[in-house]
C-alpha positions as CSV (number, residue, x, y, z in Angstrom):
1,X,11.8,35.3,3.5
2,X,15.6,34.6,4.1
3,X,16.9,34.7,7.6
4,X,19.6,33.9,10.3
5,X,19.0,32.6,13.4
6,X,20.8,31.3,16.1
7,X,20.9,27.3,17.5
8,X,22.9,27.3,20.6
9,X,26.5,27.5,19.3
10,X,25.7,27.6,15.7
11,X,24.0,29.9,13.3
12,X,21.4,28.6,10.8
13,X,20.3,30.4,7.5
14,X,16.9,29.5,6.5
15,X,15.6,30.1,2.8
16,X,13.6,28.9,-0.2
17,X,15.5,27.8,-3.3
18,X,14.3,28.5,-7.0
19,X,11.7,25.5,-7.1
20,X,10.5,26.1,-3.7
21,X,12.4,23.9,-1.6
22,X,13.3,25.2,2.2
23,X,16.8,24.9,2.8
24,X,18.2,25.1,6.1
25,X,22.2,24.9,7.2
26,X,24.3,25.7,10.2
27,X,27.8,27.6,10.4
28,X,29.7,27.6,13.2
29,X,30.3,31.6,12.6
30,X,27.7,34.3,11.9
31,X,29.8,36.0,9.6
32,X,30.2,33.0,7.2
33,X,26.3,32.5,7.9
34,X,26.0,36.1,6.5
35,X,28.1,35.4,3.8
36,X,26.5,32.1,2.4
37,X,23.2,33.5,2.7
38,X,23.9,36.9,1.0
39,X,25.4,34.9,-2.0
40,X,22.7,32.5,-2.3
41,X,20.3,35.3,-2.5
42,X,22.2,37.2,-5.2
43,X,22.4,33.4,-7.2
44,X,18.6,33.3,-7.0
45,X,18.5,36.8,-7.9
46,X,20.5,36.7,-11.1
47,X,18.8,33.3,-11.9
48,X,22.5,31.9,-11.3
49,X,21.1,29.2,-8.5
50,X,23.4,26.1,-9.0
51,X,22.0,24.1,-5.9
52,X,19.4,22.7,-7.4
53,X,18.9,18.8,-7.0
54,X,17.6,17.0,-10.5
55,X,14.3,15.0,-8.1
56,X,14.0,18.8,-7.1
57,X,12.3,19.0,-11.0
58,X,12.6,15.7,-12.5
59,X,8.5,14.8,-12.8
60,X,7.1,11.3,-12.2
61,X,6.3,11.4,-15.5
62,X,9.4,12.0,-17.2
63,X,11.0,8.9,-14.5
64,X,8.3,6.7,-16.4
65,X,9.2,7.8,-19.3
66,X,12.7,7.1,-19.4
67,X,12.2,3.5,-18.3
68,X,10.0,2.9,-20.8
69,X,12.4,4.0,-23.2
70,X,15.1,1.2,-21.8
71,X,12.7,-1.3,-20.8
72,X,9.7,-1.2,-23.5
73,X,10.9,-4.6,-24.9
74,X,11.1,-6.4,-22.0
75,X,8.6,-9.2,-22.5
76,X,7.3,-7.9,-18.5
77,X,7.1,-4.4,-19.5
78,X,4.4,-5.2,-22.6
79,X,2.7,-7.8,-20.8
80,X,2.0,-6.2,-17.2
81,X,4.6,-3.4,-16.3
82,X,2.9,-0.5,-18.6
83,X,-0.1,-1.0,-16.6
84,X,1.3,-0.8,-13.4
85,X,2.6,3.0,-15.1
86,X,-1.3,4.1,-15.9
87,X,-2.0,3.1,-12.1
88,X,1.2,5.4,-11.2
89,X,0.6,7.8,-12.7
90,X,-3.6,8.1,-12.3
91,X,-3.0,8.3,-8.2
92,X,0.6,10.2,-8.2
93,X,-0.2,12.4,-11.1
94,X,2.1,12.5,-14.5
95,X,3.3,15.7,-13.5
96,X,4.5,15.3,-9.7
97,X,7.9,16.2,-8.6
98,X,10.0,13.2,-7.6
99,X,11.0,15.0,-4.6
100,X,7.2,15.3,-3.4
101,X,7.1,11.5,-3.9
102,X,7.7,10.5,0.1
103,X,8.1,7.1,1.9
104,X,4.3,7.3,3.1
105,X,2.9,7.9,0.1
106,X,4.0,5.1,-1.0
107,X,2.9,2.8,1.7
108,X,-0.4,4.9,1.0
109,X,-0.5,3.5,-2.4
110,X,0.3,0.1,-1.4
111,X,-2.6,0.1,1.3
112,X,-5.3,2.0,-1.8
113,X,-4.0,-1.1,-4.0
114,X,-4.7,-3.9,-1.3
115,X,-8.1,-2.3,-1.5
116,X,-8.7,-1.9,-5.2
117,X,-10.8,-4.8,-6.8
118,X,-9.7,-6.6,-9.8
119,X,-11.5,-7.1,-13.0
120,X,-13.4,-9.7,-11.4
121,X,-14.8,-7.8,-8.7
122,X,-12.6,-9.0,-6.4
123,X,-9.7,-7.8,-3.7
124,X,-6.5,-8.1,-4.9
125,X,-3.8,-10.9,-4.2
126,X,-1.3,-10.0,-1.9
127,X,0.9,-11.4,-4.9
128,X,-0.4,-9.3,-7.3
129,X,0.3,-6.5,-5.2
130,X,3.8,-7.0,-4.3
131,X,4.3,-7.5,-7.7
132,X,3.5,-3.7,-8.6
133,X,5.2,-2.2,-5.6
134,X,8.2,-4.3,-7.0
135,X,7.9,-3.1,-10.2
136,X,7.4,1.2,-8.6
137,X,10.5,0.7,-6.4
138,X,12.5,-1.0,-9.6
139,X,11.4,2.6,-11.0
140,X,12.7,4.8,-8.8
141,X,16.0,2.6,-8.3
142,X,17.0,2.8,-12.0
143,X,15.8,7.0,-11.3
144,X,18.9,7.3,-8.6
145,X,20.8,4.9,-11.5
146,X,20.3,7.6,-13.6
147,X,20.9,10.9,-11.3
148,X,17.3,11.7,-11.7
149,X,17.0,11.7,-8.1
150,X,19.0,12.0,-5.3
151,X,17.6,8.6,-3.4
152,X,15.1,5.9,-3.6
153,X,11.9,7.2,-1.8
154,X,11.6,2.7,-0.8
155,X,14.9,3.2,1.0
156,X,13.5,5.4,3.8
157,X,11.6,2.8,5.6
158,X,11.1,-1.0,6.1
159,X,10.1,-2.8,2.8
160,X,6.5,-2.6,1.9
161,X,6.2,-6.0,0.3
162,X,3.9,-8.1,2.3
163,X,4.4,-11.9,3.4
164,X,2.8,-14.1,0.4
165,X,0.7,-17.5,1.1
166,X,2.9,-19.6,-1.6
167,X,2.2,-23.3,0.1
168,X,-0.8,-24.0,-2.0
169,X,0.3,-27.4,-3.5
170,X,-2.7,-28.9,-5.6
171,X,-1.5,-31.6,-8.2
172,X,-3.9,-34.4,-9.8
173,X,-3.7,-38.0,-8.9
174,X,-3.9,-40.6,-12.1
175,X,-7.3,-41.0,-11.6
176,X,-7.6,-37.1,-11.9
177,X,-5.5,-37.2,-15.0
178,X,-7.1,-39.9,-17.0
179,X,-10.4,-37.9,-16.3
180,X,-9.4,-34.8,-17.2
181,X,-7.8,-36.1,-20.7
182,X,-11.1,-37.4,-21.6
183,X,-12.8,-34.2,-20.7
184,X,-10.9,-32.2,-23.5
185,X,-13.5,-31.3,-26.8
186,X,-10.9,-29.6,-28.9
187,X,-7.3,-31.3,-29.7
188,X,-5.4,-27.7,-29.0
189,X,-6.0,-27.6,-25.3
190,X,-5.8,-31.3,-25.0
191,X,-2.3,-31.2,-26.3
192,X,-1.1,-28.4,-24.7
193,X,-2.2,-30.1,-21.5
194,X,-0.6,-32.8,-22.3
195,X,2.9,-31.1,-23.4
196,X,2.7,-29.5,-19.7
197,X,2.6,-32.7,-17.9
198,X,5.3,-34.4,-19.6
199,X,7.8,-31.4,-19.4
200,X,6.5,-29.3,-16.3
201,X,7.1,-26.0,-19.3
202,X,5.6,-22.2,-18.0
203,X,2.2,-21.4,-19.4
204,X,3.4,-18.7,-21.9
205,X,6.7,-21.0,-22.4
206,X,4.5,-24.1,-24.0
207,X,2.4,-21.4,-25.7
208,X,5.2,-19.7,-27.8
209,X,6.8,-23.0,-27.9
210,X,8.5,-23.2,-32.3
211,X,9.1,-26.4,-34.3
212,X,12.8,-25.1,-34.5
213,X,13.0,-25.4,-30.9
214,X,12.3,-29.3,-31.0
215,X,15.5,-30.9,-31.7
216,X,16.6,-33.9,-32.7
217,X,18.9,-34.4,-30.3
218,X,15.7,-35.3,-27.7
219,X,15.6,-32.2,-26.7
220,X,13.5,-29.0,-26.0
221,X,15.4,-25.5,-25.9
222,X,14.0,-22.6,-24.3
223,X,15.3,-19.4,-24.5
224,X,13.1,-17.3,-23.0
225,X,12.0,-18.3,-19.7
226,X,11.0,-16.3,-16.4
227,X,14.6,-16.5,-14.9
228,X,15.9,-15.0,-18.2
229,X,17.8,-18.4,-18.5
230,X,18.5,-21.0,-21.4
231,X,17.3,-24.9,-20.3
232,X,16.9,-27.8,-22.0
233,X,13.8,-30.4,-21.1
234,X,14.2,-33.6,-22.7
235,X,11.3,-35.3,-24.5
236,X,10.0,-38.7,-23.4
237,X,8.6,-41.1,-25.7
238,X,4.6,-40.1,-25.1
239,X,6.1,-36.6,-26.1
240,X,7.4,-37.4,-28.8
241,X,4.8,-39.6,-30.4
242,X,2.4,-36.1,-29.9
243,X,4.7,-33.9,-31.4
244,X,5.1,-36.5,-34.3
245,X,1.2,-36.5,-34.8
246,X,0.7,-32.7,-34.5
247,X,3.4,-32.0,-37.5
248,X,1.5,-34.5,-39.4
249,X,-2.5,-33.5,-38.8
250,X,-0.8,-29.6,-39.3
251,X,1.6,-30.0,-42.2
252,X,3.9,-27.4,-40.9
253,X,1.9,-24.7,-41.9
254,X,2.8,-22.8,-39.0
255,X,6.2,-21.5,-37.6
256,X,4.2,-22.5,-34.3
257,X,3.9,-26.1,-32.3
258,X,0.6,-24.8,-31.1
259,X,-1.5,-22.4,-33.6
260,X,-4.9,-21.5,-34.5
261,X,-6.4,-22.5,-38.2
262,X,-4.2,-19.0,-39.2
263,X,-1.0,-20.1,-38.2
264,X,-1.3,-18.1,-35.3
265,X,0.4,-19.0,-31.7
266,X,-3.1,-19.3,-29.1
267,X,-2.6,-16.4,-26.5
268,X,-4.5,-18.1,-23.9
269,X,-6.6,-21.3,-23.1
270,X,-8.1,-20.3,-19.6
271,X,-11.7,-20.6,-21.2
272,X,-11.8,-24.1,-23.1
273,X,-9.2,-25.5,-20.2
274,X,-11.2,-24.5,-17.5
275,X,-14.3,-26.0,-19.2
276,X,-12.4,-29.0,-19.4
277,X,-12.1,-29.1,-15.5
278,X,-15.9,-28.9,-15.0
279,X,-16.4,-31.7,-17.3
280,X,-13.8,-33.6,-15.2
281,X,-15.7,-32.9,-12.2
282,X,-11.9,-31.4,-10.9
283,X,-12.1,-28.3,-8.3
284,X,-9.7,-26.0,-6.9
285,X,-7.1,-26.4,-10.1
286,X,-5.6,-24.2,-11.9
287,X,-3.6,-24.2,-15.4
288,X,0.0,-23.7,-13.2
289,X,-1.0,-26.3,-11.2
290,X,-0.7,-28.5,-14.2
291,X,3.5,-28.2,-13.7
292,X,3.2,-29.1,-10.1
293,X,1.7,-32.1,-10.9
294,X,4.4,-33.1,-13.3
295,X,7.0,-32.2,-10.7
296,X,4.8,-34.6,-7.9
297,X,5.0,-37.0,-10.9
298,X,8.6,-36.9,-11.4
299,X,9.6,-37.2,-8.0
300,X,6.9,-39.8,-7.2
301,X,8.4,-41.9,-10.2
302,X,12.3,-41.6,-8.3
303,X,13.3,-38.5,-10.4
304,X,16.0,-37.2,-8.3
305,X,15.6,-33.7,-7.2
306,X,18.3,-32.3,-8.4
307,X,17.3,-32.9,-12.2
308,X,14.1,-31.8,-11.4
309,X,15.1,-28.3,-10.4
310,X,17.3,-28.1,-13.7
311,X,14.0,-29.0,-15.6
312,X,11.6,-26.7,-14.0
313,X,14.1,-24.2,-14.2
314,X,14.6,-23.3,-10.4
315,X,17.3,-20.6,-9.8
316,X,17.7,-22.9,-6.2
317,X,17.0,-26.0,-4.7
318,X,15.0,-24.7,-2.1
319,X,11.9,-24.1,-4.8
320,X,12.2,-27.8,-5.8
321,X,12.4,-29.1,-2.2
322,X,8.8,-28.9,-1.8
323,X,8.0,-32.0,-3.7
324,X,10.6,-34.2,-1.6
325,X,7.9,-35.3,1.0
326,X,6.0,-37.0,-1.9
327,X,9.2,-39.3,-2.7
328,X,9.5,-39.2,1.8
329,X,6.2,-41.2,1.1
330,X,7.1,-43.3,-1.2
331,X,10.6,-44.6,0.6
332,X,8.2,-46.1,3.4
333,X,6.2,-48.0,1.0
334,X,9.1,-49.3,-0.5
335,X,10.9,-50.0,3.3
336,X,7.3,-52.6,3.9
337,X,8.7,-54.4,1.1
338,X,11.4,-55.6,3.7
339,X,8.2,-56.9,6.0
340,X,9.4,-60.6,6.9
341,X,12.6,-60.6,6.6
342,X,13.4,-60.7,10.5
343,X,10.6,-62.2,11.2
344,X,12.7,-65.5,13.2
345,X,13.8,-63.0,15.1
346,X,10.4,-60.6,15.8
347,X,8.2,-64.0,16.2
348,X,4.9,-63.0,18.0
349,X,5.0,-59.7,17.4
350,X,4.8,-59.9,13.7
351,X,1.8,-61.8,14.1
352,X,0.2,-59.7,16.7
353,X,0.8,-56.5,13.5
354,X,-0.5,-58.9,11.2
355,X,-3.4,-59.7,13.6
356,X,-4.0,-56.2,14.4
357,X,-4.1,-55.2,10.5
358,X,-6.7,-58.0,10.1
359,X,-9.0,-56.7,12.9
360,X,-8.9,-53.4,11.0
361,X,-9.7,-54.3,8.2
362,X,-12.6,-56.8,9.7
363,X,-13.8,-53.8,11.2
364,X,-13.9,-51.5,8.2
C-alpha cells in the first residue's frame, strides 16, 4: 500500500511500481510528497507508469540472447562461451529478471562452480573458473552497453576472480626430446609435434594451420591467434625440410597442412600425443608445454627476448621474461670460459679451486 511518512526533516513516499519494485524517495515538503505520490498512483492506475527501469523486465535470458546474436561467431563463443550460457542459465533460470540478479549471487555461483566437478570427475581449475566468471561479467557489461540494465551487478563489490597458480614451467631437455620423437606411431602427431617446437605456434593455431599460409618469403602468417593479432614466425631449415616432405607424401589433396585421409583439419591429438608421452617414459607434460620448451629452446640458444615475445605472440614482455633465467644460466657458463685468464695474478688460489674441484669429484 502507498504511504507518506516522515524522516526527520524530510518526507518519504513509499510504493510498489508496476513490476513490483519498492520505491522509496524523500521531499523536503509534504505537500510535494503528496503530490508525487498521488500522480504516480494515477500513472500506475491508467497503466501510464513511465518509471520503469529496462533490468526492472529485461530477463537473463533475453541478455543471453542478445550476445549471442553479436558474438555467435566469435571463435570463443562456439568453442567454450555457449556453454558457460547453459550453466547460466540452468542455476539463474532463463527467465530471471536482471534486476533480481545481485552481487551475492554471483559470488554464490562462483563458489557452486569451484565446487562442481569436471567431466573427469574432478574439482575445477581455479583457471577454468575465472574464465566463466569472466565471460558472465563480459555479459552483463555489454547488458549496461546496451541499456538493458541500469549497472553491472560485478561492479557492486571487489572482483570475484581468484589469484591463478600460472608458474608451472615444465619444458623437455634434448634427451627428453629425442625420446619423445621416437615414441610417435603415426606421422600426423609426430609432425605436428614437431611444427610446435620449431615455431612455439598455439595448439589450435598449428591445427588450422593452411598451405596458403606458408609463404615463400620464409615465413608463417597467422591471422587468427588468441590476442586477435596478425604475426609472422619464420621457418628454419628443419621446418622447412618437413613441410617440403608433407606436401609431397600428401599431394596437396587438402586445403590443410595437417589433415586426416578426408582432407579434413584433425580437431585434437590429446589421445595419440599423450600415448606418445607414456612410451617416452615423460611425466607431468602437457601438449602446451610443447611451446614452452621451444621458448626455453630459443633463449637457451641466445635468442634475444625481445624476438621471442614477437614470435610467441606476447601482448608484453613481462609474459616472455620468464624464460630469461634459462639464458641467466647460460651467461655463467659462458663467463668460466674466461677461467685462467688472471691466473698470474690469482696464483694459489686458482689452484686451491682447482684442488677443491678435484677432491669433489674424487669424492663422488
Amino acid at each position: 500500500m502507498a504511504k507518506i511518512r516522515r524522516r526527520g526533516n524530510s518526507y518519504q513516499i513509499d510504493y510498489f511500481d508496476p513490476n513490483g519494485k519498492r520505491v522509496r524517495e524523500s521531499f523536503s515538503k509534504k505537500k510535494d510528497a503528496e503530490a508525487q505520490l498521488g500522480k504516480r498512483i494515477s500513472l500506475i492506475a491508467e497503466g501510464r507508469y513511465l518509471d520503469v527501469k529496462k533490468d526492472y523486465i529485461t530477463t537473463l535470458g533475453e541478455l543471453l540472447s542478445k550476445y549471442g546474436e553479436n558474438y555467435q561467431n566469435q571463435s570463443s563463443f562456439r568453442s567454450w562461451k555457449k556453454f558457460c550460457f547453459v550453466n547460466f542459465k540452468n542455476y539463474f533460470g532463463e527467465d530471471t529478471r536482471l534486476v533480481n540478479i545481485r552481487y551475492v549471487d554471483l559470488e554464490t555461483y562462483r563458489n557452486h562452480l569451484r565446487q562442481k566437478l569436471n567431466q573427469h570427475g574432478k574439482i575445477r581449475a581455479t583457471a577454468s573458473v575465472n574464465r566463466e566468471i569472466s565471460c558472465f561479467h563480459h555479459v552483463f557489461t555489454k547488458g549496461v552497453e546496451w541499456d538493458l540494465l541500469e549497472r553491472n551487478p560485478f561492479d557492486k563489490g571487489k572482483s570475484l576472480l581468484m589469484k591463478e597458480n600460472n608458474k608451472r614451467f615444465r619444458y623437455l631437455d634434448q634427451d627428453e626430446i629425442d625420446k619423445l620423437l621416437k615414441s610417435f606411431i603415426n606421422d600426423y602427431t609426430k609432425n605436428i609435434t614437431v611444427t610446435v617446437l620449431n615455431t612455439g605456434m598455439r595448439r589450435q593455431e598449428v591445427l588450422g594451420l593452411k598451405w596458403e599460409q606458408i609463404r615463400k618469403d620464409g615465413f608463417i602468417y597467422l591471422d587468427k591467434t588468441k590476442t586477435n593479432e596478425q604475426r609472422q614466425i619464420p621457418i628454419n631449415d628443419d621446418l622447412a625440410n618437413l613441410f617440403t616432405n608433407i606436401r609431397q607424401t600428401n599431394q596437396l589433396k587438402s586445403e590443410y597442412v595437417f589433415c586426416n585421409d578426408k582432407g579434413k583439419p584433425f580437431i585434437d591429438i590429446k589421445t595419440s600425443f599423450k600415448a606418445s608421452l607414456r612410451r617416452a617414459g615423460i611425466e607431468n607434460f602437457r601438449f602446451h608445454d610443447l611451446r614452452h620448451t621451444f621458448a626455453s629452446h630459443f633463449v637457451m640458444r641466445k635468442g634475444s627476448l625481445k624476438d621471442l615475445q614477437e614470435i610467441l605472440g606476447h601482448k608484453t614482455l613481462t609474459m616472455t621474461i620468464r624464460y630469461a633465467h634459462l639464458s641467466q644460466e647460460h651467461k655463467k657458463k659462458a663467463v668460466n670460459l674466461l677461467n685462467g685468464l688472471t691466473a698470474s695474478a690469482t696464483g694459489n688460489c686458482h689452484k686451491t679451486v682447482t684442488s677443491l674441484n678435484v677432491t669433489k669429484t674424487a669424492n663422488v
